[in-house]
N, C-alpha and C positions, 0 to 999 in steps of 0.2 A: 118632577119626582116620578119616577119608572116603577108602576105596578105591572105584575104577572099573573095570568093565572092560568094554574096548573088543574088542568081536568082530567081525572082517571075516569068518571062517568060523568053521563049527559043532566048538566042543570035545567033546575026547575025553570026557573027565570033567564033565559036569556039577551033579554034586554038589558041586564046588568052588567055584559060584555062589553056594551056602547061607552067606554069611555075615553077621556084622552089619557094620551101618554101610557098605554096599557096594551100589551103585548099579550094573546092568546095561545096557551102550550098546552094542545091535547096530547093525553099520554098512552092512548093508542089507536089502533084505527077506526074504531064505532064512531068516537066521538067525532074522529077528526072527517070522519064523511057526516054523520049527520050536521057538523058547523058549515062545510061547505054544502050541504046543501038549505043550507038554512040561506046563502051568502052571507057566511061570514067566514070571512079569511084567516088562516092563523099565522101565525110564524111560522116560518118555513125551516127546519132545523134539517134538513136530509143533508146537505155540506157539512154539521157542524161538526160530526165525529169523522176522523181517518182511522185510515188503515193501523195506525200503531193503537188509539182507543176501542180497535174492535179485539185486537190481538189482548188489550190488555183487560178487557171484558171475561174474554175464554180463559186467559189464565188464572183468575180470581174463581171465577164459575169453576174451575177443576181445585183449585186446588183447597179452597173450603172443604169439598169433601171427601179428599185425599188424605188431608192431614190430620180432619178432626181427630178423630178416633186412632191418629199414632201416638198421643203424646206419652212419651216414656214414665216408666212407674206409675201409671194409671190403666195400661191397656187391658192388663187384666180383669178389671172393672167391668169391660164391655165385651169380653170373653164368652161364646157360650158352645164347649165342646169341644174346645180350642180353636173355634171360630173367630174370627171378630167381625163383630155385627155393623161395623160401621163400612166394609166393604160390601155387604150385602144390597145396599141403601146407594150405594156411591152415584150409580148413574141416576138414579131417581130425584136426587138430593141434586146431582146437578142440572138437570130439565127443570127444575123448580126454581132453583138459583136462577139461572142465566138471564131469564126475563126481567128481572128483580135489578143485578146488578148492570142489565143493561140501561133501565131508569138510572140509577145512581150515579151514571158516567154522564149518562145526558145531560140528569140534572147540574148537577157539576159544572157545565159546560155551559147551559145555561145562563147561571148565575152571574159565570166569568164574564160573558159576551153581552148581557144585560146590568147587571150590577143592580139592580132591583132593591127597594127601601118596604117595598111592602109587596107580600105573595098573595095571593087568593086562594084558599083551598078548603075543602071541606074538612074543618075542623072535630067534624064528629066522625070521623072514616076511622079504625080502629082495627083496619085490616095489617097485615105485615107492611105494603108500600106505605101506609098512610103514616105508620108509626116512621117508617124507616125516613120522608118526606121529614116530618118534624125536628129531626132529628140534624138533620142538609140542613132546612131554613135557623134555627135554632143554634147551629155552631155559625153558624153568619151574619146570627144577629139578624134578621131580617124578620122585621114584623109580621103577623099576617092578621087576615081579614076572614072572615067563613063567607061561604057562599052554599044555597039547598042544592043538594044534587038529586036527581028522580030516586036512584035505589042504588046499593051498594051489591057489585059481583061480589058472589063466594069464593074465598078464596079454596084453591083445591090443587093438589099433588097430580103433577103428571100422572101417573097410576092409579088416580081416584077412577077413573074412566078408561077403557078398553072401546078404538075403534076397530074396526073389520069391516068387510066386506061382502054381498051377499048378491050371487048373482042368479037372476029372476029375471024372467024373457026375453034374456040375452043380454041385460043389461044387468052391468053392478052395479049396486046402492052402498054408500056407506052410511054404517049405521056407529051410532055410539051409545055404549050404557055404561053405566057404573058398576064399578069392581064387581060385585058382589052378585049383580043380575048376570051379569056375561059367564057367569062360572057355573051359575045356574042353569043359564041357556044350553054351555058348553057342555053342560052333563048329560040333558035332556037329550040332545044330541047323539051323543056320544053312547047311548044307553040303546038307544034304537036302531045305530046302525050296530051295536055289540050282538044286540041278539038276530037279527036278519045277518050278520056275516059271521054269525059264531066264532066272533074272537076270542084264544083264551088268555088266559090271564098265568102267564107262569107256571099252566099245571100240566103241559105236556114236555115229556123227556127232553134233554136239550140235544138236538143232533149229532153235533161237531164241537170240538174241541174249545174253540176260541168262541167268546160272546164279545158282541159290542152294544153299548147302551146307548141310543140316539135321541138325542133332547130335542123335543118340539120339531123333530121333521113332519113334512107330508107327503105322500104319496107321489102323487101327480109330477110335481116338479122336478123330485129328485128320483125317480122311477129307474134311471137306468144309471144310478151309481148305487144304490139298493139291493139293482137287480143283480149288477156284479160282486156287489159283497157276497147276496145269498147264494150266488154260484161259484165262490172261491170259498164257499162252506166256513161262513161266519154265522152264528147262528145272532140275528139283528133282536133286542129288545127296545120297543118304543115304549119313550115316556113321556108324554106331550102336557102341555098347562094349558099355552093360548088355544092350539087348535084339536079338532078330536082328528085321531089317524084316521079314520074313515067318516066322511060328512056329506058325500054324495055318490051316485052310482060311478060315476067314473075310477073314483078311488077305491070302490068297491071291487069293481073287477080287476084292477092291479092287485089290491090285496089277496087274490087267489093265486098269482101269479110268484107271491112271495109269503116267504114262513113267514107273518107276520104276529110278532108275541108281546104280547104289553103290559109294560110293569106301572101297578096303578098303587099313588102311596095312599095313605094311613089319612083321612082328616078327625086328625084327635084331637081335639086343642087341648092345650096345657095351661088352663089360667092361671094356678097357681105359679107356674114359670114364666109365663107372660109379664105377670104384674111385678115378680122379681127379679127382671131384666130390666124394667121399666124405673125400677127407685134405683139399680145400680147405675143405668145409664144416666138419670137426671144426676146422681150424686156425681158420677164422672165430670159430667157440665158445669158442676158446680165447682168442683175442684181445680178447674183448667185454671193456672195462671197465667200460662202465657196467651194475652189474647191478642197479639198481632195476626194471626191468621183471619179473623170476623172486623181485620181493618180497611179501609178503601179512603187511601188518600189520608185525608187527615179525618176523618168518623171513623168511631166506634162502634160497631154494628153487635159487635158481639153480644149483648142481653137479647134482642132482634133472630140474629141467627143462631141460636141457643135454642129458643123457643120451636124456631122450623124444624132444626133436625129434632128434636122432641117429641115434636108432634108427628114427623111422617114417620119415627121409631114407634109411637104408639101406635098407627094404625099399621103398620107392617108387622111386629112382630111376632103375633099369633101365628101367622101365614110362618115366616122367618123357622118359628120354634118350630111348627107341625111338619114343613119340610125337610128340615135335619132330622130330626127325630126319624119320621119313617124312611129316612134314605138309609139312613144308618141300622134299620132293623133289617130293612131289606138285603141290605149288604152283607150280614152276616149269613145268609140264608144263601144268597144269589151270587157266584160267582160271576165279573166283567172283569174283561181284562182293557176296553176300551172303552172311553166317551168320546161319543163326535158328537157336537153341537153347532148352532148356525148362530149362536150368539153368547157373548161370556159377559154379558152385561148386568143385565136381566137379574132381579130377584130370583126367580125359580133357578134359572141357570148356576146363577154365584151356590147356590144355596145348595143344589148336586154337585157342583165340580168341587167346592171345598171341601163338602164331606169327601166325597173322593178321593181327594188329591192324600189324603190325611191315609188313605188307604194305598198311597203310591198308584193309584191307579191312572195310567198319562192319559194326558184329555187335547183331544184334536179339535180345532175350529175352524170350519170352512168359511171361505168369504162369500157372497152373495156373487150369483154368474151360475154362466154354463158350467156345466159335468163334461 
């Protein structure tokens, strides 16, 4: 009789591995180096998915968050400004997904190629994979067994955490913080270099004719496609999120070199509208009957991924509402007749070019490279 056991973290007891007829499936790679260096060997799965199971990975990963948020006579539910909020989320929702439903295929896969009477898993795990695990073993009928694991990872949204880079004695460090510190940092930043290069902020006359409005450039690297806008008499407005337009001397002294003017929005939150996007978007969830979209195979994941996009709507949408809101004040105030941006993915991005777009205003995206 063929047992399995499936470790997303490292067990307490690992003596309990030693048995017959039982195959070892870590489920990623902390684990699966601390077992080999424990010696102990696992099952080897790196052959077990091809090429058509990776392609069929990426297309489940896109299109959960493609489609949630289209289903007809509901959309306006998740509406806000004649937004829809479920494009704002789309890349984020699928960085989050991918890892998720790349378990799901493995597991799958697994199951096929062992046919297993009894799993081993940590039955008190209560995170998204753990539920989602129950759910595999469960429609296959496949007993399982609990086994202590040390501790349980947080589960947490691509977005929860902002890495970057910081270069210090000729070397760069990457560093990572959470949301909410990085934006802090970014300010503090950004506040220091504002007053030593006396940046203004929208209140000197606009030069020339034509404005364009540039999302999250920086200086340095795009310096001599900048330089040519400002001398074909565009007058350039920088609106940056991730990074401050000026964060070191270097950039500093470019920015003399260009009208550099920067449009800074509004952080007003709206709670009152936060929390009313939030009961309309769960009621939309709730209303969806078609749920082949949250299908994989023959599971139903749907209650599962319901729950995720819920929750990264809840921690996005303050950001979501405050961003529209002051694009849109600003717009009435600020003539652009352009957006060039370096990414159309991106919450802050989605969240300027739709208000925009709403405004006919055309929006350019350059690809990563030379100028």
């Amino acid at each position: 009789m063929t047992k399995i056991f499936f470790l997303d973290e490292i067990p307490k007891n690992i003596q309990i591995l030693d048995q017959e007829n039982s195959k070892i499936f870590p489920l990623n790679f902390k684990v699966e180096k601390y077992l080999k260096n424990k010696k102990i060997i696992p099952t080897d799965t790196s052959k077990w998915l091809n090429w058509e199971n990776f392609t069929i990975i990426d297309k489940i990963a896109m299109d959960i968050p493609n489609k949630w948020g289209l289903i007809k006579n509901l959309e306006e539910k998740i509406n806000f400004k004649g937004i829809n909020l479920s494009l704002l989320v789309e890349k984020e929702l699928f960085l989050s997904l991918l890892p998720l439903i790349h378990r799901i295929i493995l597991i799958d896969k697994i199951i096929e190629n062992t046919n297993p009477k009894i799993a081993v898993i940590d039955e008190n795990d209560n995170t998204y994979f753990g539920k989602i695990l129950k759910i595999i073993l469960k429609t296959n009928n496949i007993k399982t067994e609990h086994i202590d694991i040390k501790k349980i990872t947080n589960q947490d949204f691509k977005g929860d955490k902002i890495e970057f880079g910081i270069d210090l004695l000729g070397k760069t460090f990457d560093i990572s913080l959470k949301r909410k510190y990085f934006f802090i940092l970014k300010d503090l930043v950004e506040k220091y270099w504002d007053i030593k290069s006396k940046i203004n902020h929208l209140q000197i006359q606009e030069k020339y004719d034509k404005t364009i409005l540039l999302l999250d450039f920086q200086l340095i690297n795009y310096y001599s496609f900048l330089k040519g806008l400002s001398d074909e008499k565009y007058n350039l407005i920088f609106l940056n999120s991730r990074r401050p337009i000026i964060w070191n001397q270097e950039s500093f002294e470019i920015s003399k070199n260009i009208n550099v003017r920067k449009m800074k929005l509004d952080k007003k939150n709206d709670n009152k509208e936060s929390k009313k996007k939030i009961r309309d978007i769960k009621k939309y969830l709730d209303e969806i009957q078609e749920e082949s979209i949250f299908c994989i195979k023959k599971y139903n994941f749907s209650y599962i991924f319901k729950q995720i996009i819920l929750q990264l709507v809840e921690k996005r949408i303050s950001e979501i509402i405050m961003n529209v809101n002051s694009c849109e004040e600003k717009l009435k105030t600020q003539n652009i007749d352009m957006v060039v941006t370096l990414d159309d993915s991106q919450l802050f991005e989605r969240s300027i070019i739709f208000s925009c777009k709403k405004k006919n205003i055309p929006i350019v995206m350059i690809q990563n490279g030379d100028i």
